[in-house]
N, C-alpha and C positions, 0 to 999 in steps of 0.2 A: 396486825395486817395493815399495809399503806395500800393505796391506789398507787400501781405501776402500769403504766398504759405500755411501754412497751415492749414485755412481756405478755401481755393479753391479749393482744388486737391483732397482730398477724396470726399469734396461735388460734383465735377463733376464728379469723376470716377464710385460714387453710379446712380447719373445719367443715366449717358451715358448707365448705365447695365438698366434702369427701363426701358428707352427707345430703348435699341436694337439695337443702331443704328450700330453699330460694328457686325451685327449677318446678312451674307449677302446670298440674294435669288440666287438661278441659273441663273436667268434670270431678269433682269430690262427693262422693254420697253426702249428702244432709248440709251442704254447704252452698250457698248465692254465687255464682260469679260477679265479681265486681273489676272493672278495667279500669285502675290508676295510674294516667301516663304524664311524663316529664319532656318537653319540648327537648328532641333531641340535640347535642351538641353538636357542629361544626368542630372537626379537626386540626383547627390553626396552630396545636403545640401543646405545651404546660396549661393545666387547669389554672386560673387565678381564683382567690376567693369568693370573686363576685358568682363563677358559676356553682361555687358551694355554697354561697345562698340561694342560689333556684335552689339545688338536688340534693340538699340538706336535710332542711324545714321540710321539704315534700315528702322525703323517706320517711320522716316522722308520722305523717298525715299517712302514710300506707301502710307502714309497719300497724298504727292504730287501729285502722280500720281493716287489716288482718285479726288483731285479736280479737276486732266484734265477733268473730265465726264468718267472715266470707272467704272467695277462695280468693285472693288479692293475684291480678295478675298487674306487676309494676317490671316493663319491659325498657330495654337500653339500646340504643343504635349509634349510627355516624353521620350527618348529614354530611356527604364528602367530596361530593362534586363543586366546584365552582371557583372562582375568581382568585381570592387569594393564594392557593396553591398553586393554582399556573404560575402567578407573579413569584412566590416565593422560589419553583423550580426554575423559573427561569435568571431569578438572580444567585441560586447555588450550583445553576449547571447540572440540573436532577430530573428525573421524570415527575410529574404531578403522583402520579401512582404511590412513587417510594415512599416522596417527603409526606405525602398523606398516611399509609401504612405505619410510618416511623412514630407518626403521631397518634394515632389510633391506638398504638400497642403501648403510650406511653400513659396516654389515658385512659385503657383499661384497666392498668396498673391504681393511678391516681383513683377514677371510679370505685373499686374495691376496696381500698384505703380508705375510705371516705365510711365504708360498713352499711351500703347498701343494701339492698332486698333483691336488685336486678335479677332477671331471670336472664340470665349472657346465653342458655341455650336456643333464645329466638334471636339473638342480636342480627342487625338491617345493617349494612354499609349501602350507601346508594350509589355509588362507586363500583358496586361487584357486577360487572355481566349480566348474575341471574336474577339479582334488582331490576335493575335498567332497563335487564328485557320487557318487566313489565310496568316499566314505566314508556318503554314505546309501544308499547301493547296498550296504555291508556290514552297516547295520539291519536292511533288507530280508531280508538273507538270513537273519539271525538271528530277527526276526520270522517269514520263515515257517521257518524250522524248530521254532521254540518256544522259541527261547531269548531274546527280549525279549518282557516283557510289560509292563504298569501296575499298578503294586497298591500299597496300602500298606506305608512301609516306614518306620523311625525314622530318623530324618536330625536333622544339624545344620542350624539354623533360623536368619539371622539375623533378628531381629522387624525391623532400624532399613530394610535392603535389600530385604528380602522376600524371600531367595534363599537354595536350599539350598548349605552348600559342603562340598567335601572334607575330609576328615581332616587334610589339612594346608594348607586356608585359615582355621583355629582356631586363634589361637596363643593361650597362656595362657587360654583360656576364651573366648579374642575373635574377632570378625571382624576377621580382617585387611587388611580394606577401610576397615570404620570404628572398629572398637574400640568393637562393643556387643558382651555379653557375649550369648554363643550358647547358643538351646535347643535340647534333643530333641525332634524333634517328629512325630509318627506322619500322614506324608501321603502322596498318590501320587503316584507318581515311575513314571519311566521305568528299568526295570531289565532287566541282562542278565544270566540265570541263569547263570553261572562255576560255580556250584555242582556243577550236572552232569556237569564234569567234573574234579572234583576230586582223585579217585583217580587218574587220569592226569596230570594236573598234578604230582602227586607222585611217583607210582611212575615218570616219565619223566625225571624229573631225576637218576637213576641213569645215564643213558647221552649228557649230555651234558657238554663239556668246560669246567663255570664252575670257578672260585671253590669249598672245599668251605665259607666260611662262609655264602657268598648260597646256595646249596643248599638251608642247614639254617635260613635265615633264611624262607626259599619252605617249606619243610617245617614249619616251627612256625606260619608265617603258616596254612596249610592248615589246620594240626592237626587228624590223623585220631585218633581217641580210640576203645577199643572198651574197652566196657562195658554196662551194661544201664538199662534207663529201670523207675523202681518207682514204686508209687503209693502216696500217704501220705494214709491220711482226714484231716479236719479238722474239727474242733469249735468253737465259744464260749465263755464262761463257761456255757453250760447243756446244751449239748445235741452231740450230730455235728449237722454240717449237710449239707442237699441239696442237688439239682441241681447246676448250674453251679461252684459254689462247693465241692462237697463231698470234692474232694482236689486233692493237688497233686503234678502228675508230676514228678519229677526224674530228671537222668542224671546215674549215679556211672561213673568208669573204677574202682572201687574197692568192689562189691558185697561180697567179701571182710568189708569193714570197717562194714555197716551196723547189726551189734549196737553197736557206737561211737559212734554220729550221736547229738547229743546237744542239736539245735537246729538250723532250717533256715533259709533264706534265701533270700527272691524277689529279683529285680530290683524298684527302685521302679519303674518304669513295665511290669511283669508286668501284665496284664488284670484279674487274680484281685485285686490291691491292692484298685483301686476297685470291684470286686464284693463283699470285704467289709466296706465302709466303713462299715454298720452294723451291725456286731458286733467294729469295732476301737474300743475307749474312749480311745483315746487320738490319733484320727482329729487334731486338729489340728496336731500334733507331726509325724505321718507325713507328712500333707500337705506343711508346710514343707518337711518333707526331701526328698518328691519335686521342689518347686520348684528348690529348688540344686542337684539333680541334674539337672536337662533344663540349666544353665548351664556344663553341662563335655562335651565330648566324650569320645568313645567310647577316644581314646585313654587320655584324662588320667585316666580309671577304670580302667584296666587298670595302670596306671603302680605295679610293686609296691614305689618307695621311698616310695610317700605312707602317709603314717596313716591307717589305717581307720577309716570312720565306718558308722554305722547306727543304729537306730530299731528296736525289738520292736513288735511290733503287739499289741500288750495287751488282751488278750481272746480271741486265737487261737491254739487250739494244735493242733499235726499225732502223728498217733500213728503211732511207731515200728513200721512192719508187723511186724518181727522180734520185738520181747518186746513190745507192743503198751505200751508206755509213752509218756506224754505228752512232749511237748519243745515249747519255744518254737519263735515264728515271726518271723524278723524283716528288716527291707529292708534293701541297703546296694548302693551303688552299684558295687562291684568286680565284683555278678555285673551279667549282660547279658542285658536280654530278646530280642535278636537272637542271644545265642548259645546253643545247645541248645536244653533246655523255659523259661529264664528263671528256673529254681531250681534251687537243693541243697541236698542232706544235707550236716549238716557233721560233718567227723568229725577236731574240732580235734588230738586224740593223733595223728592220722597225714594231716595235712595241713598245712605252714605256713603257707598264707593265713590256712586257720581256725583252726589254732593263735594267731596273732597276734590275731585276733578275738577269740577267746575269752579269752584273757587281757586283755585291753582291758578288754571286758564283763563280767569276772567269769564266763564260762560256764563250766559240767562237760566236764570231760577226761578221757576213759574209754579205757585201754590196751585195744586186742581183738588187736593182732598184737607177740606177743614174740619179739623176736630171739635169747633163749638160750633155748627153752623145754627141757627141763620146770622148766626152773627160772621157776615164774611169779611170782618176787618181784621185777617189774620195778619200779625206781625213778622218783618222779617224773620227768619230763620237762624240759629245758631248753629244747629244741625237740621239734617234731616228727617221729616217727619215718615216715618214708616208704621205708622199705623192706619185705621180704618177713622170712617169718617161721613161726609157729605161732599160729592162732586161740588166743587164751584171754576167757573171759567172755563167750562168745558160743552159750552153751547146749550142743545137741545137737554141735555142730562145734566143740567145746573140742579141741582138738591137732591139726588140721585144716590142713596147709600153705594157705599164706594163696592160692596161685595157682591152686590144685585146690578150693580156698570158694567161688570168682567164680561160679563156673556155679550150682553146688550151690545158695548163699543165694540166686542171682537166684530159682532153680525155687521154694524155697521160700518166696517170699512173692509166686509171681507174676509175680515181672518177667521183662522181656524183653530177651534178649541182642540189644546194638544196635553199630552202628557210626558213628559221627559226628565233623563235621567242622567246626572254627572258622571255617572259609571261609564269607563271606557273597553272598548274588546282589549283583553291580556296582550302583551307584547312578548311572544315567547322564544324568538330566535335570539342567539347569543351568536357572533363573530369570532367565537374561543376554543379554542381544544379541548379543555376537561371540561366535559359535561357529555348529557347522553345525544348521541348522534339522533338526530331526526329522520325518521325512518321514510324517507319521501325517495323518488327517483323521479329524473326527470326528460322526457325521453323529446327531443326535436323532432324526429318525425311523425311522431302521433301530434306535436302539438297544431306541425305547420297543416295536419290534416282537420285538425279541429276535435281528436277523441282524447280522451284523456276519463279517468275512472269516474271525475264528475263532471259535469259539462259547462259548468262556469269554470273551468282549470283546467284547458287543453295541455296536456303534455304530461299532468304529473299524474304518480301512481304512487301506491303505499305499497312498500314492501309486503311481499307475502307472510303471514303471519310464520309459517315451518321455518323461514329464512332467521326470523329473532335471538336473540339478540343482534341488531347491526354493533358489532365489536369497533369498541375502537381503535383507530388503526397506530401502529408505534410509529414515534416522529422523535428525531430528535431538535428538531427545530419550532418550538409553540407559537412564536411571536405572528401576528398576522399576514397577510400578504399585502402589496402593493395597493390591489385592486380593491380590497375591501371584503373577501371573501374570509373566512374562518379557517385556519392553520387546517384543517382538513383536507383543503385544495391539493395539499401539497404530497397527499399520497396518493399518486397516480394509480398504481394498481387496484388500491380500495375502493376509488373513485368510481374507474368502469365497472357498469355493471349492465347486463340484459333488462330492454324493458318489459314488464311484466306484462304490457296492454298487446306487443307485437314484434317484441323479441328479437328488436332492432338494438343498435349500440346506445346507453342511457347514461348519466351521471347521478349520483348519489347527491343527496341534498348534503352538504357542509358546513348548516348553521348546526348550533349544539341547542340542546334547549336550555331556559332558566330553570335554575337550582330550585326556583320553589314550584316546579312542573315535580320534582325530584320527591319534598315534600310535604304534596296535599293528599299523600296516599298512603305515606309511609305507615301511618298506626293499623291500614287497614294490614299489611303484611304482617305483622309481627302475632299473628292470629296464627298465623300459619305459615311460618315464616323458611322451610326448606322444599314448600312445595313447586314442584316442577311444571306441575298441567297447568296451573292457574294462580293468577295472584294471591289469592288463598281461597279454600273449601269452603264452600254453603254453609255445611254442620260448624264449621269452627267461627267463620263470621256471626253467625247466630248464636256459638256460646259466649261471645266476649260482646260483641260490635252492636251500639256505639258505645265510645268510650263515655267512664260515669264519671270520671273526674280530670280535667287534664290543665296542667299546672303552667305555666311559663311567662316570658315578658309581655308588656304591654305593649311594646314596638312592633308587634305582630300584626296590630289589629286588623289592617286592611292590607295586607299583605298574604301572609301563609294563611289566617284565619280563615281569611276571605275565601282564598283559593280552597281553601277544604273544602267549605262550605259548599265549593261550586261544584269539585270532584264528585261528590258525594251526590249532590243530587242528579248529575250525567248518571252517574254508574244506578242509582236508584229507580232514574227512570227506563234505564237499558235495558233493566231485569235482575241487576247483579247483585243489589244491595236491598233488604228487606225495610230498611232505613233511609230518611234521607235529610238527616242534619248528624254531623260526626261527633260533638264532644255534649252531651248534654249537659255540662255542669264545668265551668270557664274558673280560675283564681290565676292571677296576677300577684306575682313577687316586686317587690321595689328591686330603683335600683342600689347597688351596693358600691358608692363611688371612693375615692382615694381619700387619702383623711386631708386634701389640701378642700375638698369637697369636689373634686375636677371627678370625672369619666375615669376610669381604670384605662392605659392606650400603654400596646407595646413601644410606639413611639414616645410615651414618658416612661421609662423602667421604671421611674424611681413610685412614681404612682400605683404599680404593679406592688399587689401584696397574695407571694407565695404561700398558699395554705400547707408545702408541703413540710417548709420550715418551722410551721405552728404546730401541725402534728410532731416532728420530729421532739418540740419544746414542751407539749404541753398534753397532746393525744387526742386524736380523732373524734370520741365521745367531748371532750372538753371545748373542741372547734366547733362541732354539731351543735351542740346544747348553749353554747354562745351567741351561735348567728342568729338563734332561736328566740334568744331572752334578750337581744340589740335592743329592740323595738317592734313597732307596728308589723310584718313583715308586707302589707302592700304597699309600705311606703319606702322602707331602704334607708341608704341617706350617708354619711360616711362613716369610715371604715375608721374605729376607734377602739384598739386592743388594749385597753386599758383596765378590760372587767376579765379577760379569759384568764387572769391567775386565780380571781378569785370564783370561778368554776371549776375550775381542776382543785383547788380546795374542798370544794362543794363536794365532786365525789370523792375525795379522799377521807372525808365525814362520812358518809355515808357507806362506804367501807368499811371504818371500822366500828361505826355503830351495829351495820348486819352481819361483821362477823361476831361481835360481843354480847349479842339478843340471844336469848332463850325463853326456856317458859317463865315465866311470872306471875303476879300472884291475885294479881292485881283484877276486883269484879270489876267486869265489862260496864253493869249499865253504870257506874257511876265513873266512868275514865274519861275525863274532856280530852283525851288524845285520840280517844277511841271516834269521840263525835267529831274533832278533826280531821280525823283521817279519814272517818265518811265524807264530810265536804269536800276534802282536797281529793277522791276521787270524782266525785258528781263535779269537780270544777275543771279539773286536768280534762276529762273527757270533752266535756263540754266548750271548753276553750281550745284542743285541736281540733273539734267539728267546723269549727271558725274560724280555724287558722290563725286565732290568737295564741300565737308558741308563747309568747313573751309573758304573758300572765299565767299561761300553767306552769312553765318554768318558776316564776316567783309563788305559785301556790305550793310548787312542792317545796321548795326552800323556805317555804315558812311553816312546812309541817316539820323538814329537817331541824331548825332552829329548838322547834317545841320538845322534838324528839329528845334534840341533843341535853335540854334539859330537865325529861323525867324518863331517863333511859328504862327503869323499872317497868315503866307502863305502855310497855309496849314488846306485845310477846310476839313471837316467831310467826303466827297466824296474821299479825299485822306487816310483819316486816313482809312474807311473801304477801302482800296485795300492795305496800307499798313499791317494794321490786317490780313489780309487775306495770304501774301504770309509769314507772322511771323506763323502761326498758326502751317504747320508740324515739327518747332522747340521747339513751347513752347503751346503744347493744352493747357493744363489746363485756364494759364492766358489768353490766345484769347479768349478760350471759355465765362471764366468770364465779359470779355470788350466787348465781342459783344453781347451777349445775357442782361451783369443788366448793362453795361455802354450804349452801343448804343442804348442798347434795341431791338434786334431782336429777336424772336418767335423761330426759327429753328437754329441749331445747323451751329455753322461755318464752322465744317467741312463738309459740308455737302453741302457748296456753290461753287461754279469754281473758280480755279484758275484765279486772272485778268487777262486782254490783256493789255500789253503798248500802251498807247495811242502812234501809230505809225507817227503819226503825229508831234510827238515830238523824233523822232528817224531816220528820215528821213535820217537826215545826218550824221549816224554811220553805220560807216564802220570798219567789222570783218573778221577774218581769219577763214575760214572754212576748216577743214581738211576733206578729201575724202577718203574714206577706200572702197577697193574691196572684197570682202568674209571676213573682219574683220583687213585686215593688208593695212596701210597707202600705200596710192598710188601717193596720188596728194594734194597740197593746193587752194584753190583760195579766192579770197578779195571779200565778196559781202556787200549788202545793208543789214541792221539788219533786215527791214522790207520786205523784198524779199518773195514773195510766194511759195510754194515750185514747182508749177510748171514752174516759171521760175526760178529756184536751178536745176530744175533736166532736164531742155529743155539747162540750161547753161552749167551744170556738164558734161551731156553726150555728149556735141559737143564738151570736151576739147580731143586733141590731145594723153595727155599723156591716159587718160580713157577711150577712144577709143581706145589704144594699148593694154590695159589690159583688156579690155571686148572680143577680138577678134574676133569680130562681134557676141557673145553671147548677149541675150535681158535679160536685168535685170529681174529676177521675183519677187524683192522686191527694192523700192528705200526709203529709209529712212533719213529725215532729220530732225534732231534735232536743230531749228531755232538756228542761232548765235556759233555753235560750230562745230556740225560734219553731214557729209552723210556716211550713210553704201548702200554700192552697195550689194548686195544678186541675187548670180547664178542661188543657186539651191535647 
């Protein structure tokens, strides 16, 4: 008997559909629910390999922790709204609709080829109406609790489209659409205040199981800063000036160091710029420089390997509230008028942005925190000093510990202790057709009377919930309009509509929302995923939600992540959700780049590597159990098909090794195959809990090796438990060997995971690592076979974990036999 993959793998994939067994109840007598989900795909076309490394390696991890005995719900959708398919329907002269459909139905094909677990009976498109409805159903709710409004806000502009885009629809300064260079531009937009909850956003991500680098990646994105806001007068060449113009508030995290500030700095697009544009002499200089700045995103400013640039405003200077000395004022685009007040003090000796700045410019660098004091003959600087220290040169508070100064100088010139946050309100209105219609109306006569549903927003109303889904309307023309408005404008009939407030003539709002408005809700649906009354049911949210394990890129992190994160706790606080953090257990795949080592880009074909032509060559269990055994799989790396012959080898050993086994003769306690084969299941299991494919893959291929060479000793009782832990690598062929070779009735995925005979393990000893709320704390040496109540009667009487518990009682102990304990607070 050979391994013929393609004979087996469509025969069992049509299977496996006749029989259902991929299609999972709420509820199973005597069985866990467990939620295993995979970042769903976007529809842009052909799978490439790289998305068979996410949804690979992960079926592996699901189909596993099926055979523990849970009831595994591992669910598939379409993220299908957005960007690309307008673009692509508008250069083949298509509706967004088809060309997305076309694609969908190609990769549902590709998906199931692949010999997934998918349950397709909840599959989500967010594209369909009955989606979307309740995704303007979660505007609704945001608007009325107050967390969506309209206001002005600074967005990327592109002038050629007319459409705001995301952070990362800018690449190099460009629309990614067309490749016009992008402005800043102060308009209104549809926003969701995230802000609000931003402290929680942060301080919540202590008690879930990610990643500790996406954590701190969500944490710096956040950036909570405490310090205090001080006000700086301003003058001309003649005079202080009044009103409007007559200071400038800045927040320092570093009050401490304001005897130091030796020069300030607005954002170019700060308010106060163009308010003193006649008393800046050097107005057309500044100007320019505001221009090149509205042509770079908000990233490409922040970006700290660029060269700093800026502009003095020549003629303006701000007086140092602390010794009341003048200092220059000048723009430069690294600070951000969406972040903080849009200015700062710069206090280039103990800061190296403004270090780098100042030395550029030639500006004064004045020591106020020395790190040997009293010895105050601190040396010039090479960088900046950014630690703590002893005030010197800072008057009254000369020898002043620099962290005991903060409060002190804020009092004494003033300011006010603050606490502040990099986090910005969401930017959700989009300028585009495919996406979900903003369910807003906007009525002129209620506005010019001042009623409107809330009273800082005369004129507009939320559609009526019965009205739902706002459908969207057919056009065959996508591209924007003149004005600036969203290809929506352009169906007049759609347009009009009654206002809800007074039943006067209204207009429909015409921005679309962003695709990740789309989704931060989507796992919640797939719970329940054809119901009509409501996003989904009470009872089904509470059998699945939150998800336990949910798989996907690292490019996410402050992105979808975030936004879940936010979703989730709106709807939690609303009533909706009995939960309010969505994925409690985060893994990150690498990425899987071209073998030149470049990005995978339809724009290089030649980069592009088709899995369908690997299966066609090689078979789907051979492509799977490859991407698996590459490498690390958080790390990725390039794509190097050099080893997938000799894995379709691998099964074809292993083939006709389990059709050639029978009973044998051979006494168990003396078979080093036997005590092999206990390791290599205590280590395969152990290394998919980890996500280590690549070392279970080489565990079983070194038990296949041993095999191949005392085939005698290893009887039928072995080969079904080796079958059995090969299976979330390679379905298709297990399925074929246990069901027409062994001849079993029921399906093998569908059997338990073995137990190592521990009898034959007695005397392996492992390192177990100890983690407290998710970050390493302690290790200790146990027996492989150790029960977990003596793991966790031995873990909690260690010294070091008893320091880090602080006599808090664990409310979760978790051991994953032979690798790790996660200790759980809270």
């Amino acid at each position: 008997m050979r391994y013929s993959p393609s004979e087996i793998e469509s025969k069992w994939q049509k299977r496996w559909e006749e029989e259902r067994i991929h299609e999972i109840a709420d509820h199973v007598p005597g069985k866990e629910n467990f939620y295993h989900l995979v970042m769903f795909p976007y529809p842009s076309g052909d799978l490439h390999i790289g998305h068979w490394y996410n949804f690979g390696p992960a079926d592996i991890w699901a189909r596993w922790k099926r055979m523990q005995g849970f009831n595994v719900l591992s669910p598939i959708g379409f993220d299908a709204f957005g960007l690309p398919a307008e673009n692509a329907a508008i250069q083949r002269k298509l509706h967004p609709r088809d060309w997305t459909m076309v694609n969908i139905t190609r990769m549902r094909e590709q998906l199931r080829a692949m010999g997934t677990i998918y349950d397709w009976s909840r599959e989500v498109i967010t594209s369909d109406p009955s989606y979307y409805r309740w995704t303007q159903w979660m505007f609704e709710v945001m608007w009325k609790s107050g967390l969506a409004e309209r206001k002005k806000v600074v967005a990327n502009w592109c002038p050629k489209d007319k459409t705001v885009l995301a952070n990362e629809q800018v690449i190099d300064g460009a629309c990614e659409r067309c490749g016009t260079i992008v402005e800043q531009r102060e308009i209104e937009q549809w926003v969701f205040r995230i802000t609000d909850y931003a402290e929680r956003l942060l301080s919540d991500l202590d008690r879930i199981d990610w990643p500790e680098r996406t954590k701190t990646m969500q944490r710096n994105w956040i950036g909570k800063s405490e310090g205090a806001l001080i006000k700086f007068e301003i003058r001309n060449s003649t005079r202080l000036l009044e009103g409007q113009e007559s200071e400038i508030e800045a927040f320092t995290t570093r009050p401490d160091t304001l005897f130091g500030a030796t020069y300030m700095v607005l954002a170019p697009d700060h308010p106060l710029v163009e308010k003193l544009k006649a008393s800046i002499e050097n107005w057309p200089a500044v100007e320019s420089y505001i221009q090149k700045t509205r042509q770079k995103s908000e990233l490409e400013r922040q970006e700290d390997v660029r060269e700093k640039s800026g502009v003095e405003l020549v003629g303006i200077r701000a007086i140092n509230p602390a010794n009341n000395e003048e200092i220059p004022v000048w723009i430069a685009d690294y600070v951000l008028a969406s972040y903080g007040t849009g200015a700062i003090m710069a206090v280039p000796a103990h800061d190296e942005r403004d270090f780098e700045f100042a030395k550029k410019f030639n500006l004064p660098i004045k020591i106020v925190v020395c790190p040997h004091y009293p010895d105050t003959t601190c040396p010039i600087l090479d960088e900046a000093y950014e630690g703590v220290g002893h005030l010197v040169g800072s008057g009254a508070f000369d020898g002043m510990p620099s962290e005991e100064a903060k409060e002190k100088i804020a009092s004494f010139v003033g300011g006010t202790m603050k606490v502040q946050y990099r986090l910005r309100d969401w930017i959700i209105s989009r300028q585009r057709y495919w996406g979900a219609p903003i369910p807003m109306a906007f009525c002129k006569t209620c506005a010019k009377a001042g009623r409107g549903e809330r009273e800082n927003m005369p004129g507009w109303f939320a559609v009526p919930e019965k009205e739902l889904p706002v459908v969207l309307p057919e056009l065959d023309d996508f591209l924007p309009q003149g004005d600036g408005r969203s290809p929506l404008a352009k169906a007049k009939e759609w347009l009009r509509v009654k206002c809800p407030g007074c039943d006067a003539d209204a207009e429909r709002e015409t921005d679309t929302m962003d695709t990740f408005v789309d989704s931060s809700w989507y796992y919640l649906r797939y719970a329940d995923s054809k119901n009509t009354d409501a996003f989904a049911g009470a009872a089904k949210l509470k059998s699945w939600l939150p998800v336990d394990m949910y798989i996907g890129g690292a490019e996410h992190t402050v992105l979808h992540l975030l936004y879940s994160r936010f979703f989730t706790k709106v709807l939690h606080d609303k009533g909706y959700l009995e939960f309010d953090e969505p994925f409690q257990s985060l893994r990150h795949q690498g990425i899987l780049l071209g073998e030149d080592g470049q990005k995978m880009s339809k724009s290089r074909p030649e980069s592009v590597v088709d899995p369908g032509a690997l299966v066609r060559a090689y078979g789907a269990d051979a492509v799977r159990m490859y991407l698996a055994f590459m490498g690390p799989y958080e790390q990725g790396g390039p794509w190097n098909p050099g080893g997938i012959s000799g894995v379709t080898r691998f099964l074809d050993r292993v083939t006709k090794l389990t059709a050639g086994a029978g009973e044998k003769k051979t006494s168990s306690d003396q078979n080093n195959l036997k005590r092999l084969l206990a390791r290599t299941v205590a280590k395969v299991g152990s290394d998919i809990s980890e996500f280590h494919f690549n070392t279970a893959v080489s565990a079983l291929m070194i038990f296949v090796n041993a095999w191949e060479k005392e085939p005698d000793h290893v009887d039928e009782s072995d080969v079904r438990t080796f079958i059995r832990i090969l299976a979330p690598f390679a379905p298709h062929l297990v399925e074929e060997l246990w069901r027409e070779v062994i001849g079993e009735e029921t399906s093998a995925h569908q059997t338990d995971w073995p137990k190592p005979d521990v009898s034959l393990l007695h005397d392996e000893l492992v390192t177990v690592i100890i983690q407290i709320e998710g970050k390493v704390r302690d290790r200790v040496e146990l027996r492989i076979d150790a029960s977990k109540e003596d793991v966790e009667k031995l873990v909690l009487e260690r010294p070091k974990v008893q320091e880090w518990l602080a006599g808090k009682t664990p409310k979760q102990f978790i051991y994953v036999p032979g690798r790790i304990v996660n200790i759980v607070l809270s």
